[in-house]
C-alpha positions in Angstrom: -38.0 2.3 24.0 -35.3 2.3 21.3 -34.4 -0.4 19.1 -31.5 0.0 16.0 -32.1 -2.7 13.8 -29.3 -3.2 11.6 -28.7 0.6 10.9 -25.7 1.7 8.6 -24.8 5.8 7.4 -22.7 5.8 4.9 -21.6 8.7 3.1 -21.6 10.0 -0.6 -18.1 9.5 -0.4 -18.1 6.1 0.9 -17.4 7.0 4.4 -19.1 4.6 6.8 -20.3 6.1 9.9 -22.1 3.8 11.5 -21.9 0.0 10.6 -24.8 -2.5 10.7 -25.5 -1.2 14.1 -28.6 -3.2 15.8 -29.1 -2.9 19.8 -31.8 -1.6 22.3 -32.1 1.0 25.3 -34.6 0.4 27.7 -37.3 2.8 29.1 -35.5 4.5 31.7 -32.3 3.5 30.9 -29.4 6.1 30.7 -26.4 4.9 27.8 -23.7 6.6 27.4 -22.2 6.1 23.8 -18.4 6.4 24.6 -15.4 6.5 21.9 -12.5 8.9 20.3 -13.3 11.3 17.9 -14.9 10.1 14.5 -16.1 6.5 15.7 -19.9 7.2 14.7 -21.3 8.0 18.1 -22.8 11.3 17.7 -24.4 10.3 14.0 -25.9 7.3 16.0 -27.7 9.7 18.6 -28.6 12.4 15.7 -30.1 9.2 13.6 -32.5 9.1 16.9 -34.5 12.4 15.9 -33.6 12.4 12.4 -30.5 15.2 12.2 -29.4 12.3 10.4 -31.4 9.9 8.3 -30.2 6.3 7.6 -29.1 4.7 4.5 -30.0 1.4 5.8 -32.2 -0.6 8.6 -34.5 1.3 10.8 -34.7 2.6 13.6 -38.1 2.7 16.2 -38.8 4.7 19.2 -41.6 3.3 21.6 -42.3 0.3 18.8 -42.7 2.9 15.7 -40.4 3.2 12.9 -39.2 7.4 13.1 -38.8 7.2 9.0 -42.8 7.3 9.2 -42.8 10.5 11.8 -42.4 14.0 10.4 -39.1 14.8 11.4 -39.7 18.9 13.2 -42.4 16.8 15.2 -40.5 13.7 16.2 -37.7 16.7 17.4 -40.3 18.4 19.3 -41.2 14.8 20.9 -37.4 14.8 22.3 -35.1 16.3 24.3 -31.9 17.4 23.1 -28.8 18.7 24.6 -25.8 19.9 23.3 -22.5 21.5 24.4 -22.5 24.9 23.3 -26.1 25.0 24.8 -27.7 26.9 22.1 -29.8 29.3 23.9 -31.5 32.2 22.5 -29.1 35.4 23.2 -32.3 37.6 22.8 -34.7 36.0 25.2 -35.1 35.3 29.3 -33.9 31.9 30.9 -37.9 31.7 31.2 -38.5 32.2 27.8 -35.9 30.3 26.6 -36.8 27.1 28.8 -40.4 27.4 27.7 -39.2 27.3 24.0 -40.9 23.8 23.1 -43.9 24.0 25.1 -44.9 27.2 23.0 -44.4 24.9 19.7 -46.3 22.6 20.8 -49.2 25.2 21.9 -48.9 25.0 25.2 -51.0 28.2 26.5 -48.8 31.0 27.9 -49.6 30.9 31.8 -48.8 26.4 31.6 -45.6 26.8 29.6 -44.3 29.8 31.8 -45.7 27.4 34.9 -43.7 24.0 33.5 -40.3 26.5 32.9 -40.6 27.6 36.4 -40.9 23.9 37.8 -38.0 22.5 36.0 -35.5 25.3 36.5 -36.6 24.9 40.2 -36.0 21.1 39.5 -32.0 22.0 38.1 -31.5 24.3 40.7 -31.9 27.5 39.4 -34.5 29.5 41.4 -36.9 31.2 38.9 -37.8 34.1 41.0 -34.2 34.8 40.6 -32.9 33.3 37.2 -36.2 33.4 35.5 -35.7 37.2 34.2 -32.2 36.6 33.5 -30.4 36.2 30.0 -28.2 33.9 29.0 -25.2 36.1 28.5 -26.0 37.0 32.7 -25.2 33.6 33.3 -22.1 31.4 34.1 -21.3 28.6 32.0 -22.4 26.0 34.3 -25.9 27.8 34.8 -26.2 28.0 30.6 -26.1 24.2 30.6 -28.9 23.6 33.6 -31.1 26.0 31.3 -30.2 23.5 28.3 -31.0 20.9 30.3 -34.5 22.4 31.7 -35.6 23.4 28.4 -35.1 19.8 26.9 -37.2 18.6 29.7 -40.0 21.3 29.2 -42.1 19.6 26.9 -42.0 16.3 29.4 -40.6 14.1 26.4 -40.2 10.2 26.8 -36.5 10.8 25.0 -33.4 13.2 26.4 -31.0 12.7 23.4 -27.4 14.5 25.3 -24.4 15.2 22.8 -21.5 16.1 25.3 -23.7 18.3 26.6 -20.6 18.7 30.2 -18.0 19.0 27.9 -17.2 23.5 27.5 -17.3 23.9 31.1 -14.1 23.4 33.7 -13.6 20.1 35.6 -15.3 21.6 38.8 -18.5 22.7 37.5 -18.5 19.4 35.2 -18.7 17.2 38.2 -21.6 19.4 40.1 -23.0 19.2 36.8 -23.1 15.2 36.7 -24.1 15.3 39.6 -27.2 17.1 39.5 -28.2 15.2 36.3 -27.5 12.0 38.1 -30.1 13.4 41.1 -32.7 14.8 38.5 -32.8 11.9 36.1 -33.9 9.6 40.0 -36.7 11.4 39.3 -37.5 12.1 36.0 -36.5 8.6 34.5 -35.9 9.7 31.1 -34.6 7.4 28.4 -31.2 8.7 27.4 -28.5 8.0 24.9 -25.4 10.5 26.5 -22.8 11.0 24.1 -19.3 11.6 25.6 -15.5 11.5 24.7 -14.7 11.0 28.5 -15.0 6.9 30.0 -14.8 8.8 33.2 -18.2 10.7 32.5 -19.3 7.4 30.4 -19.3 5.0 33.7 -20.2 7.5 36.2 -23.3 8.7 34.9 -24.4 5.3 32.4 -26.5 2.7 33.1 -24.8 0.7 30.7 -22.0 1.8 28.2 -21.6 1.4 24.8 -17.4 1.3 24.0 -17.3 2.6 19.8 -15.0 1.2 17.3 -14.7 2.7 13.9 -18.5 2.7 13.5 -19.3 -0.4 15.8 -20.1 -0.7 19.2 -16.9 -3.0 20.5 -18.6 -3.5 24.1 -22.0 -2.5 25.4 -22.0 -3.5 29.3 -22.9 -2.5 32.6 -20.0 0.2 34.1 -18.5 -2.6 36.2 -18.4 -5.1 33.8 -16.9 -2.9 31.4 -14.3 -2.1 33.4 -13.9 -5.5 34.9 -13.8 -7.5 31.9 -13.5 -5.9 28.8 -14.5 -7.6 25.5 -12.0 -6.9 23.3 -8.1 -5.9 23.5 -9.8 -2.5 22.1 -12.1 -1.9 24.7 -9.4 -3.0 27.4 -6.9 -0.4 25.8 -9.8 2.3 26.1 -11.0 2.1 28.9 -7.2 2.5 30.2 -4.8 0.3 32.3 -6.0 2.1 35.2 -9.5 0.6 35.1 -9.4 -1.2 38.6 -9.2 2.3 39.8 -12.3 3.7 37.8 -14.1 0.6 39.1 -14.3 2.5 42.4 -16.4 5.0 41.0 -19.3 1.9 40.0 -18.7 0.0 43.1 -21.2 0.4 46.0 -20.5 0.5 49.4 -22.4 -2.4 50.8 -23.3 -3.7 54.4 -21.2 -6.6 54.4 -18.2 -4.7 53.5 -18.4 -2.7 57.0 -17.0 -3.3 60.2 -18.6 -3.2 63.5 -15.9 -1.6 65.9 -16.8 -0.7 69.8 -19.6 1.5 70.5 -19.7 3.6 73.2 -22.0 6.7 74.0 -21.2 10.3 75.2 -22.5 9.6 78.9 -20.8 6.5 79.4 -18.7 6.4 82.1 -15.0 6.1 81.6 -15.1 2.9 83.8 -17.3 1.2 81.3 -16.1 2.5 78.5 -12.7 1.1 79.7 -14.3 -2.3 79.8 -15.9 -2.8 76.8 -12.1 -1.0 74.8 -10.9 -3.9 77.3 -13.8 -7.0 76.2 -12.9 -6.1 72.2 -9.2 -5.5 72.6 -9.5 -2.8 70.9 -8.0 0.5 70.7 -10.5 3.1 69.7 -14.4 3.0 70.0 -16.7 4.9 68.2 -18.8 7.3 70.2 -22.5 7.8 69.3 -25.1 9.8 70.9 -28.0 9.0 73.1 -30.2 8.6 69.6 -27.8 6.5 68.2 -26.2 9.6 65.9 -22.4 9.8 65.0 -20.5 12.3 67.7 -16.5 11.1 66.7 -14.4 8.2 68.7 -12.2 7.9 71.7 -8.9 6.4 72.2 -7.9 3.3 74.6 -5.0 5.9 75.5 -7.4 8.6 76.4 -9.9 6.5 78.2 -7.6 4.9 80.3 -5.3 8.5 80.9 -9.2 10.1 82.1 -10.2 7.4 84.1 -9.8 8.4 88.2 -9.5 6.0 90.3 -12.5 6.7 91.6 -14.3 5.9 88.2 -15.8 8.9 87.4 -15.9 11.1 84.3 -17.5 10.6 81.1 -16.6 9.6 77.2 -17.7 13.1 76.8 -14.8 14.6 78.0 -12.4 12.9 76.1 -14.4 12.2 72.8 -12.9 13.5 69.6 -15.2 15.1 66.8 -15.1 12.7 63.4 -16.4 14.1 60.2 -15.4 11.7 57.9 -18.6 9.6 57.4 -20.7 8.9 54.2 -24.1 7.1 53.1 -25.0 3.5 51.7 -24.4 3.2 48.7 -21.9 5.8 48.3 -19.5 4.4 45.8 -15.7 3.3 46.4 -14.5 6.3 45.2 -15.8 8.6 47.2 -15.2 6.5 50.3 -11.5 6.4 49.5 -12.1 10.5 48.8 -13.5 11.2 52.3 -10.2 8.7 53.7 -7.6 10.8 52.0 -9.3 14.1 52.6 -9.4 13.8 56.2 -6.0 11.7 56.9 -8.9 8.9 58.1 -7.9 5.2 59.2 -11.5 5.1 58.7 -14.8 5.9 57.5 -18.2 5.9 59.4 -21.6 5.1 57.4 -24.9 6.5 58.4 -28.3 5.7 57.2 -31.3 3.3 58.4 -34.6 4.4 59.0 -33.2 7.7 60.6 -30.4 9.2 58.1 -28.4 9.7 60.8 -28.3 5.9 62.8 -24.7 4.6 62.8 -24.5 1.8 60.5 -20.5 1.0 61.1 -17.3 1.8 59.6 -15.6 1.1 56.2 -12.0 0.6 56.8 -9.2 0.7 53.9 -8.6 -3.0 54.3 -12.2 -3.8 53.4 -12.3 -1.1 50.8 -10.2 -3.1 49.5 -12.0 -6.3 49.9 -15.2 -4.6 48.2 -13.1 -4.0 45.3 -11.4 -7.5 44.5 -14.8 -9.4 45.8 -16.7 -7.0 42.6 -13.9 -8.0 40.0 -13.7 -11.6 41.3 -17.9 -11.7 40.7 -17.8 -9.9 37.4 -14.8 -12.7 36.6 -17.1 -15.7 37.4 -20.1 -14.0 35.4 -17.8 -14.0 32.3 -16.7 -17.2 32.5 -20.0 -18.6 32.9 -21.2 -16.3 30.1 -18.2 -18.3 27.9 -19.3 -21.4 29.2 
């Protein structure tokens, strides 16, 4: 979708921004462009709709040179977000989100329509927001309107220059993550400029590590972080990268454990015997559809069971809270573990969302993580080969 071949800005000064630069982004594919202040970056993604122009190579978008395209209609062809937003003070949130279609001569009642449908889309009701101006809006609902009204016009490109990067920490990461959830959908091809290797390999599909003007590194997340190319990009990405990996690494079937199952109207008696058959401790306690209810103790089974046999897991079962979905990254897995003092984690999904899938505990986090490095190790050395 977009190819540099061999593109170089340099300045009237001689300044040189960008260096020879010559790689490709897929349709569909998000790329973060990731470095320190002054490494050529945000030229690169303003060469993409012409802010910028060139002094050397080319650069194409869907197979045709953009030197060839008038520049305000190559703009009006692609998104673009930036971090001071850049909304008009004087108009509504629907107005303002309906900004390109109206260039483009869109009729009233279809550009109002697509406005509507893509603040919907960023969560911002338009029955509500719609009416609104921008100076009635927090920061973090200024930025979903940015991001709406770069979608408006339904363009193939979504060019993003640190578009996270004036609101706090907290609205930041609701911010990713509702651009994580709309771009599932949307499939836009976007180059995401960013300071921040955190935001870099949490929202890329691959990441392209800066130098003075050169792209050191451009990798998948993991691999990135796994095995950086260069001393620079190692230094970068920080001595902590192991732990950033959790944030890229998936939680995966074979990295969960299958501990005793029993069900809320199970007898003690047999719930004794199958904590007894395992030699196990704890069970976890599902529901008669197969749904997540908590766990029961070896203690508290055997304490409850009469001698008669009667009584229930019911009565003894403990709620449990702490669960997450597959796929659900490392991170977050060791996140739910800390924030409810867990040994353990269950995971829920299958045809029903709900259907107990097993447990992730921190030993095999920690299996998931080494087993991703050691593969991303082997591919390397193969690579070198």
């Amino acid at each position: 979708m977009i190819r540099f071949e061999h593109v170089t800005k340099r300045y009237a000064d001689g300044t040189t921004a960008v260096d020879d630069l010559s790689f490709e982004v897929a349709e569909g594919e998000l790329v973060t462009l990731v470095g320190p202040s002054g490494c050529g970056k945000t030229t690169t993604m303003k060469m993409v709709n012409r802010l910028i122009e060139p002094t050397e190579g080319r650069i194409l978008v869907d197979g045709e040179d953009i030197a060839a395209s008038d520049p305000v209609e190559l703009r009006r062809r692609m998104g673009y977000v930036i971090q001071q937003v850049g909304l008009f003070p004087h108009k509504t949130v629907l107005e303002n989100t309906a900004t390109v279609p109206h260039l483009l001569g869109w009729q009233r009642k279809k550009a109002r329509a697509r406005a509507a449908e893509l603040l919907d889309l960023v969560g911002l009701d338009p029955s509500v927001y719609g009416d609104r101006y921008p100076s009635q809006l927090s920061g973090g609902q200024r930025q979903r309107v940015g991001v709406a009204r770069a979608l408006a016009a339904d363009p193939p490109v979504l060019l993003m220059d640190e578009p996270f990067g004036a609101v706090d920490p907290v609205v930041r990461e609701r911010l990713q993550t509702e651009f994580l959830r709309l771009q599932s959908q949307v499939r836009k091809t976007v180059l995401f400029v960013t300071h921040d290797i955190e935001e870099a390999v949490r929202l890329g599909d691959r990441i392209a590590v800066y130098g003075q003007g050169r792209i050191e590194q451009l990798d998948a997340p993991a691999v990135v972080l796994g095995a950086p190319a260069t001393p620079y990009v190692a230094d970068f990405v920080g001595a902590d990268r192991g732990l950033k990996r959790l944030s890229v690494t998936p939680v995966r079937a074979e990295d969960l454990e299958q501990p005793p199952v029993v069900h809320l109207d199970d007898s003690l008696t047999a719930a004794a015997l199958v904590l007894d058959t395992e030699g196990a401790r704890w069970a976890v306690v599902l529901d008669d559809a197969d749904r997540l209810h908590g766990w029961v103790s070896a203690e508290a089974v055997a304490s409850g069971t009469p001698a008669g046999g009667s009584g229930t897991v019911r009565d003894h079962a403990r709620r449990m809270d702490a669960w997450l979905r597959p796929g659900a990254s490392l991170k977050q897995a060791f996140s739910t573990m800390l924030q409810h003092d867990a040994g353990w984690i269950a995971v829920l999904g299958g045809e029903d969302a709900d259907h107990f899938l097993g447990v992730l505990t921190p030993g095999k986090l920690h299996e998931a993580l080494r087993r991703s490095l050691g593969s991303d190790a082997e591919v390397q050395s193969v690579a070198g080969a």
